[in-house]
C-alpha positions as CSV (number, residue, x, y, z in Angstrom):
1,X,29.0,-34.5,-35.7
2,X,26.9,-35.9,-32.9
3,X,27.2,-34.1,-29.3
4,X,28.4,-37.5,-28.1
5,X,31.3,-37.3,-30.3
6,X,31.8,-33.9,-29.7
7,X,31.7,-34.7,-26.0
8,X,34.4,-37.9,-26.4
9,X,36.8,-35.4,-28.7
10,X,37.1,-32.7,-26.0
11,X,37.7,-35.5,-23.6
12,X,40.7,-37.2,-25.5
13,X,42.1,-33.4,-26.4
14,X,41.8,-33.1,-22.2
15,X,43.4,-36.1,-20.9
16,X,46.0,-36.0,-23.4
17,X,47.2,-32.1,-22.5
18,X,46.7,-30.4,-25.5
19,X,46.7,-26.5,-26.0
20,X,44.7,-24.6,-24.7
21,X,43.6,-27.1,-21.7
22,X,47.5,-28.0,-20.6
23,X,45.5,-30.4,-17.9
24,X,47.9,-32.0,-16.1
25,X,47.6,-36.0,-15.9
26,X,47.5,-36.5,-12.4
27,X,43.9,-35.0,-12.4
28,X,42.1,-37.2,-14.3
29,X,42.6,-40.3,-12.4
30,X,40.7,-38.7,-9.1
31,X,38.0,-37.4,-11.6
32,X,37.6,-40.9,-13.0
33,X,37.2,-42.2,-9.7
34,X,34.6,-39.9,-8.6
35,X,32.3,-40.8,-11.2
36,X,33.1,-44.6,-10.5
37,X,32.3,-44.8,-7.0
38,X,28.9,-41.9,-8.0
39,X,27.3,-44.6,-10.2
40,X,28.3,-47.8,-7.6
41,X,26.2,-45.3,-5.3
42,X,23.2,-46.8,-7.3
43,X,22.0,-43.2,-7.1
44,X,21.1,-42.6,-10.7
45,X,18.7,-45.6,-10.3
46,X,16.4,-43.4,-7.4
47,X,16.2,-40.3,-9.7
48,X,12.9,-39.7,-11.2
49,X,11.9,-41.7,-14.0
50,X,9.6,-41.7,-17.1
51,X,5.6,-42.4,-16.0
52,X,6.9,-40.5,-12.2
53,X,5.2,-36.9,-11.3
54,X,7.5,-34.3,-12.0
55,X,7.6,-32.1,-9.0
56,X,6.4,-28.2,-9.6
57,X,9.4,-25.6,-9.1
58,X,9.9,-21.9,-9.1
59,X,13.1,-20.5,-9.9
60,X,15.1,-17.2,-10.9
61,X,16.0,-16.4,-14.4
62,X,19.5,-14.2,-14.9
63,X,17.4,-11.5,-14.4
64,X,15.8,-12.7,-11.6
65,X,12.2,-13.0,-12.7
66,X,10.4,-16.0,-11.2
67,X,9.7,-19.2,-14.0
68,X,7.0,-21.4,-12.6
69,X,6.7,-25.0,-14.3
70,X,3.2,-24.8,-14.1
71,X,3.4,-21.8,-16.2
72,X,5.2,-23.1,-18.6
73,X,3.4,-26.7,-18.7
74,X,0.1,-24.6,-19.5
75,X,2.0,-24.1,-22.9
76,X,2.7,-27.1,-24.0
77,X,5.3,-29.8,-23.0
78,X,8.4,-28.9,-21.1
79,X,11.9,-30.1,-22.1
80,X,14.2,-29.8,-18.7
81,X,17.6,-30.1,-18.5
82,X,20.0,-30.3,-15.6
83,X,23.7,-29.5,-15.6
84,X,26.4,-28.7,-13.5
85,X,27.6,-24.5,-14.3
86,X,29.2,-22.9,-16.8
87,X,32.9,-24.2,-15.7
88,X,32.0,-27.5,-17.1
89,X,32.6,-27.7,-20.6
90,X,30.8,-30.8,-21.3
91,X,27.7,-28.5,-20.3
92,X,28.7,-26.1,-22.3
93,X,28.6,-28.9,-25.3
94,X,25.3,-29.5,-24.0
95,X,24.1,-26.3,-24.1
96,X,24.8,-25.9,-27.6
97,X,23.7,-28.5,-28.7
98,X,20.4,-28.0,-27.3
99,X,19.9,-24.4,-28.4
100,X,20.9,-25.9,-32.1
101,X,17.5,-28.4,-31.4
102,X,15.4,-25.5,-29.8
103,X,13.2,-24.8,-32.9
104,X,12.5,-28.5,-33.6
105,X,11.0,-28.7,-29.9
106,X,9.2,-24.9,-30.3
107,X,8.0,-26.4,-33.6
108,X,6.2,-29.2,-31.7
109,X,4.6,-26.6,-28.8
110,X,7.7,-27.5,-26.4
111,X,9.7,-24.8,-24.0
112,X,13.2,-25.6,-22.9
113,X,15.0,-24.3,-19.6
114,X,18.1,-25.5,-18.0
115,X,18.5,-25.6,-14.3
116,X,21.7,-25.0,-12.7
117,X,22.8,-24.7,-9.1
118,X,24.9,-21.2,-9.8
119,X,24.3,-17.9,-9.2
120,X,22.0,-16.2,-11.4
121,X,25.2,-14.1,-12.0
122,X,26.9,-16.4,-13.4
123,X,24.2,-17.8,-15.5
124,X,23.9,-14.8,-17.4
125,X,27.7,-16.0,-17.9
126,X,26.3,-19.3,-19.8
127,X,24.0,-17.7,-21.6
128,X,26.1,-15.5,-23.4
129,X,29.4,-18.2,-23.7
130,X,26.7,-20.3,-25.6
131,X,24.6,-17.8,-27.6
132,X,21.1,-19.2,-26.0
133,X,17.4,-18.4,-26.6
134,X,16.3,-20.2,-23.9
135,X,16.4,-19.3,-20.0
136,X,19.0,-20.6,-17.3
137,X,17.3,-20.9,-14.2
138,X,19.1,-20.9,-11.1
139,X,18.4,-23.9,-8.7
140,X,20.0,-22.8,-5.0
141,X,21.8,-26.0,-3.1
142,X,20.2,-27.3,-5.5
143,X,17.0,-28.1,-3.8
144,X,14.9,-28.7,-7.3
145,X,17.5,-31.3,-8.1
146,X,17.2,-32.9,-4.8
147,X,13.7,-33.1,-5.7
148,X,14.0,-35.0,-8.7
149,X,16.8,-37.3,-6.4
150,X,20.1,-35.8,-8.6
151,X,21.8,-34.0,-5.9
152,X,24.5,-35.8,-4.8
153,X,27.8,-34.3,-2.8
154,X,31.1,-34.5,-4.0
155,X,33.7,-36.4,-2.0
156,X,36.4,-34.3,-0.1
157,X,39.2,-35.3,-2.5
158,X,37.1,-34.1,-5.7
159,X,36.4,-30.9,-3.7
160,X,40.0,-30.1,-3.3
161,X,40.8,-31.1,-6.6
162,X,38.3,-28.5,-7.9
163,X,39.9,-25.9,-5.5
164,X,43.1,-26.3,-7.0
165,X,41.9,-26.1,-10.2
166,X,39.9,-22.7,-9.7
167,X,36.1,-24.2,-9.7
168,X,35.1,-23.0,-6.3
169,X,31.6,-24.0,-6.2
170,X,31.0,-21.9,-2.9
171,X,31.5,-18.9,-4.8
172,X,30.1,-20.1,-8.4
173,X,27.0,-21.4,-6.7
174,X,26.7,-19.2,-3.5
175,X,26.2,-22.3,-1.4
176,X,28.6,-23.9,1.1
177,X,27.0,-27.7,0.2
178,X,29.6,-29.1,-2.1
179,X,26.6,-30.4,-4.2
180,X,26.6,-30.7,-8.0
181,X,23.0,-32.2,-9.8
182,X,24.0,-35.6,-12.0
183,X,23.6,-34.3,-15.7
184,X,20.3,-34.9,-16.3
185,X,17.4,-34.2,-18.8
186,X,13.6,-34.7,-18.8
187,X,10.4,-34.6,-21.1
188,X,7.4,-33.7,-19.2
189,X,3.7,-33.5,-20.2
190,X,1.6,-31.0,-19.9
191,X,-0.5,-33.2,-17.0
192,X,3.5,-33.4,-15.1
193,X,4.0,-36.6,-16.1
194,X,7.9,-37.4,-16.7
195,X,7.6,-38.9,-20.2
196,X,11.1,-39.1,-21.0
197,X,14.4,-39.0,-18.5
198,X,17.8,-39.8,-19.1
199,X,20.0,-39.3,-15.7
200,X,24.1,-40.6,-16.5
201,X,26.4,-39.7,-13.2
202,X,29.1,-40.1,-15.9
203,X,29.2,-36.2,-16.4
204,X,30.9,-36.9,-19.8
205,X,28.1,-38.5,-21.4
206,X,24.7,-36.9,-22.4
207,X,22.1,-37.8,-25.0
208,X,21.3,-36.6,-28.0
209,X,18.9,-33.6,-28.7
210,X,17.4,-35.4,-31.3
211,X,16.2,-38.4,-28.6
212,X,13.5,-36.1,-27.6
213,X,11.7,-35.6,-30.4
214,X,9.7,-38.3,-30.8
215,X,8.4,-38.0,-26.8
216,X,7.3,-34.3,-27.9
């Protein structure tokens, strides 16, 4: 099964209430319109694209140790991927799914990290919900997002929602911002040119592992 359809399963299992998610169906209409008024924004169309300059970052691990991209890009080609925390299950999906691709992408000289805005704490969380080899990195207000233009700030009414539904992004991100990246994930060369990007502020669709391979 593809992530996609792994990805559109979970979502007709979440609207329609079913053990063990019990979401109740008032939510999903205020979800729904978040993600349609996020991409009327137009603001997917400013992120970073393929043939841009990536910009360098240096960011925590769970354990704290600093992972330059310039490090890594003196490796080989760096697979990047943005996502949201470990409450979102269609990250979680994601996660997987790229862990299940990581030895095609070490096969062709490629490293893979995942940048989040939570805590490191918390990302230590991720890594062991999804069995991963590769590191979480922990992106603060999410300023390395912002660099790559996928910050964006959720509307009040989303923000409540959340609240009420026990995703307190203060506390899971240690920021006060209310800022979330768009899903988001990149190929870059080892001179920091973006070869590949794929940037959908509809959270509940993400591309294929296998689309990378051939940019490796």
């Amino acid at each position: 099964m593809t992530l996609q359809a792994k990805l559109d399963a979970f979502k007709a299992d979440f609207k329609a209430g079913k053990p063990p998610y019990n979401a109740p169906a008032h939510i999903h209409p205020i979800m729904e319109r978040a993600t349609k008024e996020l991409i009327a924004s137009g603001a997917a169309d400013r992120a970073l694209k393929a043939g841009d300059k990536a910009p360098a970052f240096t960011l925590p691990d769970p354990e704290g140790k600093a992972v330059s991209s310039s490090e890594l890009l003196a490796k080989g080609p760096l697979v990047l991927s943005f996502y949201r925390g470990v409450w979102c299950p269609y990250c979680n999906f994601e996660l997987q799914a790229l862990q299940q691709a990581l030895p095609q992408y070490q096969e062709l000289g490629a490293n893979l990290v995942a940048i989040s805005p939570q805590t490191p704490v918390n990302s230590r969380k991720s890594v062991r919900t999804n069995s991963l080899d590769f590191p979480i990195l922990s992106d603060s207000a999410n300023e390395v997002a912002a660099a790559f233009g996928l910050r964006f700030t959720l509307p009040d009414y989303l923000a409540e929602l959340y609240r009420a539904l026990g995703n307190n992004l203060p506390i899971v991100n240690g920021d006060d911002s209310w800022t979330l990246p768009m899903p988001a994930r990149y190929v870059i060369g080892r001179d920091g040119i973006i070869r590949y990007a794929e940037v959908n502020p509809d959270y509940t669709q993400r591309p294929e592992p296998s689309d990378l391979l051939p940019y490796l």
